[in-house]
C-alpha positions, 0 to 999 in steps of 0.5 A: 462078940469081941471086946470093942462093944462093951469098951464102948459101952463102958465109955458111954455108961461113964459119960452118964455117970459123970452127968449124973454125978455133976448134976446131983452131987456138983461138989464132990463129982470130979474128986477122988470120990468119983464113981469109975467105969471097969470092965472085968472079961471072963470066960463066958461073962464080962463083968463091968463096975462101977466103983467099987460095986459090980452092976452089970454082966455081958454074956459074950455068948449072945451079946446081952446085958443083964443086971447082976444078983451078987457079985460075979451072979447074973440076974436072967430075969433082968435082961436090958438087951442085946448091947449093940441096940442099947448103945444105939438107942441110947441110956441115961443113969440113974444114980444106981443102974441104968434107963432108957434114953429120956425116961422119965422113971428110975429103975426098981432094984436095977432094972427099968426095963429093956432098952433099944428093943 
């Protein structure tokens, strides 16, 4: 899998951070306090930030996205799924992690569940 995925994966979790952020937090969501969206690549993994927190781990070996343990330390148990069907089905953020598109739950310990699958 090359790169083009999780850039677009990272545009759109911005977008959800952002609409998070005017929602909940209108005085603060555009200043120097916003939340940003980086990816980090490895060798096996790809590391994407939010802030100053890492969140999320692609496997560039199957294309799926999982929630993180600790820094740079994948949670297995917590697969959102194969990344192409999450960003064709759509995510919401939660203020922490992020949901299925409409859901109307927020994830326990950073994990709601797959999505697009």
């Amino acid at each position: 899998m090359d790169m083009t995925i999780v850039r677009e994966f990272g545009r759109m979790l911005q977008v959800e951070i952002d609409k998070y952020m005017d929602t909940h937090y209108p005085e603060t969501s555009r200043t120097s306090n916003r939340e940003l969206v980086s990816i980090k690549p490895g060798r096996k993994y790809i590391k994407i930030d939010v802030g100053r927190s890492g969140k999320f781990m692609f496997d560039t070996t199957n294309g799926r996205l999982y929630f993180i343990k600790g820094y740079g330390v994948i949670d297995k148990k917590k697969d959102f799924g194969y990344l192409p069907a999450i960003i064709k089905a759509g995510f919401e953020y939660d203020g922490y992690s992020i949901v299925s598109a409409g859901a109307n739950y927020v994830s326990r310990y950073g994990f709601g569940g797959k999505i697009g699958e």
